[in-house]
KOLGU-4560 file (N, C-alpha, C; in nm, 3 decimals, padded with zeros to 5 digits):
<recs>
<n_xx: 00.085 n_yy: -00.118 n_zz: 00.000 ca_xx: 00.000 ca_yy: 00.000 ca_zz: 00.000 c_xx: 00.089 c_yy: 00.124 c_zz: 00.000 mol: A seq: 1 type: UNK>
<n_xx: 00.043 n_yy: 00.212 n_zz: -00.077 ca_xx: 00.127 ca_yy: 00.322 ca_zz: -00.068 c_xx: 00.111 c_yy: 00.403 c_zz: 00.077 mol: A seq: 2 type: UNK>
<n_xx: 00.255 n_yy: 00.471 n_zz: 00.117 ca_xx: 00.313 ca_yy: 00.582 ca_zz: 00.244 c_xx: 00.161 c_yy: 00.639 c_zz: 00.226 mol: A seq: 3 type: UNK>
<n_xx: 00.165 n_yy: 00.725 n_zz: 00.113 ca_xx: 00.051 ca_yy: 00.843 ca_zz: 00.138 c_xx: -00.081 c_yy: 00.857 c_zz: 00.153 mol: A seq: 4 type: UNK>
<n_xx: -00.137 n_yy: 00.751 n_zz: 00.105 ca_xx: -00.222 ca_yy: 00.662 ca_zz: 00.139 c_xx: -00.263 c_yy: 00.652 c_zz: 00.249 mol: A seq: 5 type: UNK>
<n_xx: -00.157 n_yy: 00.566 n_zz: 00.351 ca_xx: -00.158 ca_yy: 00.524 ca_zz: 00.442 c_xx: -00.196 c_yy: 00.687 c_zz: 00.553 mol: A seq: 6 type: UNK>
<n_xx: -00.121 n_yy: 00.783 n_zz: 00.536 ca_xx: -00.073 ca_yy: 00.876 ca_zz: 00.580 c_xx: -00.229 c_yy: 00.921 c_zz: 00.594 mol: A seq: 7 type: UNK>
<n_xx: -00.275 n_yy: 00.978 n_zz: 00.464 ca_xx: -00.398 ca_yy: 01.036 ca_zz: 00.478 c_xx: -00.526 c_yy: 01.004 c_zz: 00.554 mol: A seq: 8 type: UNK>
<n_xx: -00.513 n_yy: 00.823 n_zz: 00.551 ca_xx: -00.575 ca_yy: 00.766 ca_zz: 00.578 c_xx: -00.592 c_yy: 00.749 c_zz: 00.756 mol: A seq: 9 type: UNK>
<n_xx: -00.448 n_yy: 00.771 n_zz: 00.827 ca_xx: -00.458 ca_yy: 00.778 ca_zz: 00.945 c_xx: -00.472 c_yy: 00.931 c_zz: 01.000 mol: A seq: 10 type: UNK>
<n_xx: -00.447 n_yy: 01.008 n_zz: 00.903 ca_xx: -00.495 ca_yy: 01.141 ca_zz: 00.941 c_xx: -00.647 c_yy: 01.173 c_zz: 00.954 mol: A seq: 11 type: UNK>
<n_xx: -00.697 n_yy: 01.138 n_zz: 00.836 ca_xx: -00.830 ca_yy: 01.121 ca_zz: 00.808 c_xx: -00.928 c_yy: 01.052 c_zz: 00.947 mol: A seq: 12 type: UNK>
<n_xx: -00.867 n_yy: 00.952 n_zz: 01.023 ca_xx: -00.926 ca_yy: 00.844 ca_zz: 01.069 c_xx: -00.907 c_yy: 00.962 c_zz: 01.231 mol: A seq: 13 type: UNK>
<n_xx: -00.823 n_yy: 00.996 n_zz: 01.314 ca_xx: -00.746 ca_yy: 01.096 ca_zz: 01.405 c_xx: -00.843 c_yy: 01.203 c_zz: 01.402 mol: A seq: 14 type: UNK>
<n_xx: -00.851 n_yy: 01.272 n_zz: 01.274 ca_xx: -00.895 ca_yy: 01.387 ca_zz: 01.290 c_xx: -01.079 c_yy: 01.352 c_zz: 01.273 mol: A seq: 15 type: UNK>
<n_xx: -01.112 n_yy: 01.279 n_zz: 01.200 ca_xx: -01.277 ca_yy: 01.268 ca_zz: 01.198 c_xx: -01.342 c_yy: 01.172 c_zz: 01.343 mol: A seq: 16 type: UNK>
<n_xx: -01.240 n_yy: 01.103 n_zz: 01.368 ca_xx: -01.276 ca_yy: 01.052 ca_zz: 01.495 c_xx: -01.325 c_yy: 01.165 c_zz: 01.610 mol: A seq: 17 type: UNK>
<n_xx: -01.204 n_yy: 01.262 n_zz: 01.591 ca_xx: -01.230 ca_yy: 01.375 ca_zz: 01.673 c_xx: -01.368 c_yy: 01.453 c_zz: 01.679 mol: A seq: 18 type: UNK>
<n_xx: -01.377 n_yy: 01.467 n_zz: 01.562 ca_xx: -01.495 ca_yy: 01.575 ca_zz: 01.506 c_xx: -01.606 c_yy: 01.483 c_zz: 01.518 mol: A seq: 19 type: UNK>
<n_xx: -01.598 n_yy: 01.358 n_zz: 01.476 ca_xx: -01.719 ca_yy: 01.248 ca_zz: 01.593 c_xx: -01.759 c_yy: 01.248 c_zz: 01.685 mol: A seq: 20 type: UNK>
<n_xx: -01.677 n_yy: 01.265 n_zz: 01.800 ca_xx: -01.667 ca_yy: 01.275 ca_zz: 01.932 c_xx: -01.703 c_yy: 01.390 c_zz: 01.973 mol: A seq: 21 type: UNK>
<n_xx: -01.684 n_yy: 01.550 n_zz: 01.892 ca_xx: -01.732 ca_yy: 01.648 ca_zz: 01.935 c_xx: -01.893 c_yy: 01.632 c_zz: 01.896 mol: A seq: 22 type: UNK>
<n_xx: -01.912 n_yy: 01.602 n_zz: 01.780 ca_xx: -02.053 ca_yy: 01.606 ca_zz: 01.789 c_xx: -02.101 c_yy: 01.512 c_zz: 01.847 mol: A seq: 23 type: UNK>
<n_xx: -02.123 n_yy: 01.448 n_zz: 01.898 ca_xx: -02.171 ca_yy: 01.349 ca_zz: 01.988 c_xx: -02.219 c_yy: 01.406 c_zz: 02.107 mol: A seq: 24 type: UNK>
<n_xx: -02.088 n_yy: 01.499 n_zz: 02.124 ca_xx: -02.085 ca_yy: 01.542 ca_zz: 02.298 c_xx: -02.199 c_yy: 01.653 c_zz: 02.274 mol: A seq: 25 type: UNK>
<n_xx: -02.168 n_yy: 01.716 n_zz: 02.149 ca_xx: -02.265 ca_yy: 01.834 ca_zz: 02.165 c_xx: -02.414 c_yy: 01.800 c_zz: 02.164 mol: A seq: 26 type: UNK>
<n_xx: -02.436 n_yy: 01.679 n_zz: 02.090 ca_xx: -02.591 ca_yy: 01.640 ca_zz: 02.120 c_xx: -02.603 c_yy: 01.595 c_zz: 02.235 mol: A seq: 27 type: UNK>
<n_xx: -02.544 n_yy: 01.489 n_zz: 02.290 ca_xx: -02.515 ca_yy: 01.447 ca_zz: 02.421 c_xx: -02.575 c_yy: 01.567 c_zz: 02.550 mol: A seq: 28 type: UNK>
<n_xx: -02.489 n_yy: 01.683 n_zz: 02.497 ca_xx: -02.547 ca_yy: 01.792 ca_zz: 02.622 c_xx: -02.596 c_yy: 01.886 c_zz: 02.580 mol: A seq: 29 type: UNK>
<n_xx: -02.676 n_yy: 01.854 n_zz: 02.481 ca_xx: -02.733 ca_yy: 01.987 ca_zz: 02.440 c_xx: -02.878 c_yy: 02.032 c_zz: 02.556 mol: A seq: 30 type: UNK>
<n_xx: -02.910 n_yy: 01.976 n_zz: 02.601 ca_xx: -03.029 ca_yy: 02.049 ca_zz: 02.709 c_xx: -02.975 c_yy: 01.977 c_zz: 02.832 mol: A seq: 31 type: UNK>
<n_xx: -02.866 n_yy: 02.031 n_zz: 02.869 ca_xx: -02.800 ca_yy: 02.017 ca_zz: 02.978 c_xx: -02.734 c_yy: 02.117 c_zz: 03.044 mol: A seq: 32 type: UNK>
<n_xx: -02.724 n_yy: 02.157 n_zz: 03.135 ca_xx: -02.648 ca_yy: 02.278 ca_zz: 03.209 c_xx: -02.493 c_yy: 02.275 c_zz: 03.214 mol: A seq: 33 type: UNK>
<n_xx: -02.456 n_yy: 02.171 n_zz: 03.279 ca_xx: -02.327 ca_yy: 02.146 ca_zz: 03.274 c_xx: -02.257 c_yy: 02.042 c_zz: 03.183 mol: A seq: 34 type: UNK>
<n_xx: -02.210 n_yy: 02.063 n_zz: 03.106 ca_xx: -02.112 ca_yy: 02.006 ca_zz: 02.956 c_xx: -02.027 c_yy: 01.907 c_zz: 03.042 mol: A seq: 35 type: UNK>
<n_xx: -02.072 n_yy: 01.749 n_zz: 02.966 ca_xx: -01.973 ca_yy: 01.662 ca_zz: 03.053 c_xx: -01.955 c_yy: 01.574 c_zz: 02.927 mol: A seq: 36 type: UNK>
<n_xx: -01.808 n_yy: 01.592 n_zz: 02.938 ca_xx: -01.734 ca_yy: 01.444 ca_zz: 02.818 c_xx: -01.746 c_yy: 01.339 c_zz: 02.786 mol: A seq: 37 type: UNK>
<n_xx: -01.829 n_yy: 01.278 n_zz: 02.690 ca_xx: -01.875 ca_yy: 01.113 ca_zz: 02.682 c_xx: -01.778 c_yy: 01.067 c_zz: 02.593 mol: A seq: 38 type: UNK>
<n_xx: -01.738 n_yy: 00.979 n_zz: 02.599 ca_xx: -01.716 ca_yy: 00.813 ca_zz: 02.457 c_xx: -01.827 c_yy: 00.736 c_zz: 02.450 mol: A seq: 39 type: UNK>
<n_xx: -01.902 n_yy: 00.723 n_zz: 02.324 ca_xx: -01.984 ca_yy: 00.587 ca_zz: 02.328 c_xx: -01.944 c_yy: 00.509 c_zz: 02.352 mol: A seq: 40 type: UNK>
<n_xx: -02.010 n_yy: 00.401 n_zz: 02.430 ca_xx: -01.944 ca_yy: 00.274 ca_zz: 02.460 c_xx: -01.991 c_yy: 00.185 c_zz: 02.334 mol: A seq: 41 type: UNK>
<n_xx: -01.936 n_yy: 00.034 n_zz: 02.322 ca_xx: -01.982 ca_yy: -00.086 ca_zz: 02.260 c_xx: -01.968 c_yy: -00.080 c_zz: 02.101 mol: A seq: 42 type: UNK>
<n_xx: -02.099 n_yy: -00.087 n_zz: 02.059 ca_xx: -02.194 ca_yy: -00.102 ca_zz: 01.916 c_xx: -02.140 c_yy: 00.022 c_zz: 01.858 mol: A seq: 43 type: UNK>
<n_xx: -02.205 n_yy: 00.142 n_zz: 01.920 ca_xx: -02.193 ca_yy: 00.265 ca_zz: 01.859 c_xx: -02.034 c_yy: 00.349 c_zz: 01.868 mol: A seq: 44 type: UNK>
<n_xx: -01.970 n_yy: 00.276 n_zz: 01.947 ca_xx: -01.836 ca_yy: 00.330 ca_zz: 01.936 c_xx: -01.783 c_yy: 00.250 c_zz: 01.829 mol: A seq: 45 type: UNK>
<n_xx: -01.832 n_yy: 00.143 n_zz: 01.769 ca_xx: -01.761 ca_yy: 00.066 ca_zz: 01.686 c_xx: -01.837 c_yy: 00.106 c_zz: 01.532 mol: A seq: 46 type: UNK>
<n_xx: -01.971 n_yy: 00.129 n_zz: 01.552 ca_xx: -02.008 ca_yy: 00.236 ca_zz: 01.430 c_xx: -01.961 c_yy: 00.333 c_zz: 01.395 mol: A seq: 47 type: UNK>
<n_xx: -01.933 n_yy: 00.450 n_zz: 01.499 ca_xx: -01.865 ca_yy: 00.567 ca_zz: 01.478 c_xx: -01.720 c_yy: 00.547 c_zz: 01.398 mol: A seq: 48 type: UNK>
<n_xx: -01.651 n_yy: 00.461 n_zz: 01.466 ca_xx: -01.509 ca_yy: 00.472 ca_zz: 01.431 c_xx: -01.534 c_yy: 00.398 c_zz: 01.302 mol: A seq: 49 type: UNK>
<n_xx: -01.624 n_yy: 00.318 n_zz: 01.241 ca_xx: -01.640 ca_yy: 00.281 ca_zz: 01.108 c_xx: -01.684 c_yy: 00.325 c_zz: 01.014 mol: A seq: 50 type: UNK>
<n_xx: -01.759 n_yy: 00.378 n_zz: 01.033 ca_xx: -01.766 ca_yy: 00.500 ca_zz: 00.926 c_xx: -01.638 c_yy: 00.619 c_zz: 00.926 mol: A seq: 51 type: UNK>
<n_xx: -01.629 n_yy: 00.669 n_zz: 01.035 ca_xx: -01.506 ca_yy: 00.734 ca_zz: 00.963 c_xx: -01.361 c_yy: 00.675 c_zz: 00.912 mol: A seq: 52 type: UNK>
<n_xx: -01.412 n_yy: 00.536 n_zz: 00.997 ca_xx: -01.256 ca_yy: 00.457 ca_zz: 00.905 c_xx: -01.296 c_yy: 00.484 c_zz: 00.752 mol: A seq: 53 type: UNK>
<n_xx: -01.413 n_yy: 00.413 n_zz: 00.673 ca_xx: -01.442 ca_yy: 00.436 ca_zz: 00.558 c_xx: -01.440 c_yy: 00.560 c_zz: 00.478 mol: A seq: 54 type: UNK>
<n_xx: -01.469 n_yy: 00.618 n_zz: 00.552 ca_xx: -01.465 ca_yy: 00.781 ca_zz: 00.513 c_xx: -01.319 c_yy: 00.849 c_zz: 00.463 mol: A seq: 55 type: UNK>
<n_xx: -01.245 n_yy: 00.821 n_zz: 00.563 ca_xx: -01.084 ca_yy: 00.816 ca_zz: 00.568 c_xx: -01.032 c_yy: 00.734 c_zz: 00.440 mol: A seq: 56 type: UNK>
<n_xx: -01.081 n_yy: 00.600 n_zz: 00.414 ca_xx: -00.987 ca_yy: 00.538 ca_zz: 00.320 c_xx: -01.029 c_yy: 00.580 c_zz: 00.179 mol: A seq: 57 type: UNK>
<n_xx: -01.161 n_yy: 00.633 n_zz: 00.157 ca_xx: -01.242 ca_yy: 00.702 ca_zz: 00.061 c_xx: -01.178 c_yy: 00.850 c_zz: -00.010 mol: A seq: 58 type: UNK>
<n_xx: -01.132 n_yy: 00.922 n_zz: 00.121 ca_xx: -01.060 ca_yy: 01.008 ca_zz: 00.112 c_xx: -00.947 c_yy: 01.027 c_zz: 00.051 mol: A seq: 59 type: UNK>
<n_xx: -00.841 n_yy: 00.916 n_zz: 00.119 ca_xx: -00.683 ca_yy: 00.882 ca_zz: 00.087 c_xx: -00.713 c_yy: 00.823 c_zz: -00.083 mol: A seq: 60 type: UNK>
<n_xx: -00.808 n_yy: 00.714 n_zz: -00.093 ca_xx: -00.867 ca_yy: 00.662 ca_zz: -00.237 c_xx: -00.848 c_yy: 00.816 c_zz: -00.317 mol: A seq: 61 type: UNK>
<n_xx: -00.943 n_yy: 00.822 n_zz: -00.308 ca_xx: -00.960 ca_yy: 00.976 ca_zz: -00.403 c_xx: -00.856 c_yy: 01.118 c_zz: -00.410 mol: A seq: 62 type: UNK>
<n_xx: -00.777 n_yy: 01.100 n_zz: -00.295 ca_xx: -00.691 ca_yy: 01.214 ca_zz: -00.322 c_xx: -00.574 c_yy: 01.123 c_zz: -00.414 mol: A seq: 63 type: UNK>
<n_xx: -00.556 n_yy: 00.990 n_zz: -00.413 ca_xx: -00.413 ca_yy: 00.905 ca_zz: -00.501 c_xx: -00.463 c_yy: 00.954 c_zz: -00.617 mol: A seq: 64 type: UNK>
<n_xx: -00.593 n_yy: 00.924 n_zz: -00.670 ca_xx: -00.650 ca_yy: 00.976 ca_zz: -00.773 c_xx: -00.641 c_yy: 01.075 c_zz: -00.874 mol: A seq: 65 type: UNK>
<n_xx: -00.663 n_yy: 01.185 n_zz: -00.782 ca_xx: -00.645 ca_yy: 01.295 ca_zz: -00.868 c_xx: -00.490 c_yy: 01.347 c_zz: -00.870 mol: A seq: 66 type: UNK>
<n_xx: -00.444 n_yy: 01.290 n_zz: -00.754 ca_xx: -00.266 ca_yy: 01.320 ca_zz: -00.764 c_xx: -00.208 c_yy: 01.238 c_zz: -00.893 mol: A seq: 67 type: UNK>
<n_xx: -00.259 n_yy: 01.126 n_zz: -00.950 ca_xx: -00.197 ca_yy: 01.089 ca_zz: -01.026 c_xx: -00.249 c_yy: 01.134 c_zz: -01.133 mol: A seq: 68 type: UNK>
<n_xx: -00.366 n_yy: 01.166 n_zz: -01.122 ca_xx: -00.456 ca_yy: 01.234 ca_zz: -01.274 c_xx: -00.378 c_yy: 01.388 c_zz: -01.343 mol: A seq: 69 type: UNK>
<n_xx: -00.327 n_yy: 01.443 n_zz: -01.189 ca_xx: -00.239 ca_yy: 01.572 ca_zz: -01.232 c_xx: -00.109 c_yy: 01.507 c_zz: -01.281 mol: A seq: 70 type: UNK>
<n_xx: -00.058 n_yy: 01.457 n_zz: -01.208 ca_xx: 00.085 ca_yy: 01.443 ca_zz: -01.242 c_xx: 00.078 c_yy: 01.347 c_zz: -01.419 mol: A seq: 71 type: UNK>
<n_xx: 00.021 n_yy: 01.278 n_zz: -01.434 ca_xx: 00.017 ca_yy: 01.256 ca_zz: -01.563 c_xx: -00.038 c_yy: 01.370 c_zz: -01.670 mol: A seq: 72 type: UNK>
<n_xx: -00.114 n_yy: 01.424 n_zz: -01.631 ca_xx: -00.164 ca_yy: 01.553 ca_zz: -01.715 c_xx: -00.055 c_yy: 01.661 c_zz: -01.702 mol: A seq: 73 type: UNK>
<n_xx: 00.081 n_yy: 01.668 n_zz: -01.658 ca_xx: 00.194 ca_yy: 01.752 ca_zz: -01.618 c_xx: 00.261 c_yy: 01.668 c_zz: -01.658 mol: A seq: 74 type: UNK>
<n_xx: 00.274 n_yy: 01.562 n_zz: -01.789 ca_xx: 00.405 ca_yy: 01.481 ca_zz: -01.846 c_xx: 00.379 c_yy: 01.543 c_zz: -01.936 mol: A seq: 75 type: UNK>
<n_xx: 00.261 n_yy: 01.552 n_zz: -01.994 ca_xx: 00.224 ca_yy: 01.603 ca_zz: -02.110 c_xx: 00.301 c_yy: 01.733 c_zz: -02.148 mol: A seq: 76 type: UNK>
<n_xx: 00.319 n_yy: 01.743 n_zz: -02.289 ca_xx: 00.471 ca_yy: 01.829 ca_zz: -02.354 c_xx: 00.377 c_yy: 01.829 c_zz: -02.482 mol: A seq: 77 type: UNK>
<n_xx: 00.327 n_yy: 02.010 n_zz: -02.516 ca_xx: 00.300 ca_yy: 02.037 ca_zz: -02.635 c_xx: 00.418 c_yy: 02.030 c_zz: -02.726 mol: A seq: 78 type: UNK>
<n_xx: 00.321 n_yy: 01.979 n_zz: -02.834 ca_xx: 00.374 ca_yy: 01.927 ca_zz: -02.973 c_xx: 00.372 c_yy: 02.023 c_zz: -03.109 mol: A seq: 79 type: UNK>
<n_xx: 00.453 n_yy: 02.093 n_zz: -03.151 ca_xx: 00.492 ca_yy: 02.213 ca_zz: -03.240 c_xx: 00.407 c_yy: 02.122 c_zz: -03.395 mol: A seq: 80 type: UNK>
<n_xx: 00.318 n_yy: 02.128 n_zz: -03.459 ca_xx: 00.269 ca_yy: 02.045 ca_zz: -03.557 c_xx: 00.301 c_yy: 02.155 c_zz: -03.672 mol: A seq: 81 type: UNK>
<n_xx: 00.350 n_yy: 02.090 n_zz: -03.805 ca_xx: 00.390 ca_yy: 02.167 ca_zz: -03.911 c_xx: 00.313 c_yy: 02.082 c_zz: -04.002 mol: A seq: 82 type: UNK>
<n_xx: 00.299 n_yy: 02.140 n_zz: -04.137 ca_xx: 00.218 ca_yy: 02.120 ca_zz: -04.215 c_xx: 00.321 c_yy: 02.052 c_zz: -04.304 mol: A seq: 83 type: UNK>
</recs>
């Protein structure tokens, strides 16, 4: 598997986990007075982190993509055509 790939993919996975966890909390306490820190437990902690695993490798997928779609479209060398 490719480094960058990999790279994006655990970035991807770090950082949306995060942004999971914030929204969670924010529904979690939204008609609550005092703001208190949850982790889902079980099922739904294992949903959460699966979808953004997928999300993540979807991501890393699609950015190899267009990195290689540029860099081949940047080999390309206009051609002087004479009659």
């Amino acid at each position: 598997m490719n480094k960058k790939v990999l790279i994006i993919t655990g970035a991807g996975l770090a950082i949306g986990l995060a942004e999971a966890l914030i929204y969670y909390n924010l529904g979690k306490n939204s008609n609550k007075e005092q703001f208190k820190f949850q982790v889902p437990k079980g099922k739904e902690l294992l949903k959460t982190t699966g979808i953004v695993l997928a999300t993540s490798v979807a991501t890393a997928a699609l950015s190899s993509i267009i990195e290689k779609s540029l860099e081949s479209s940047e080999n390309l060398t206009p051609q002087l055509v004479t009659a």
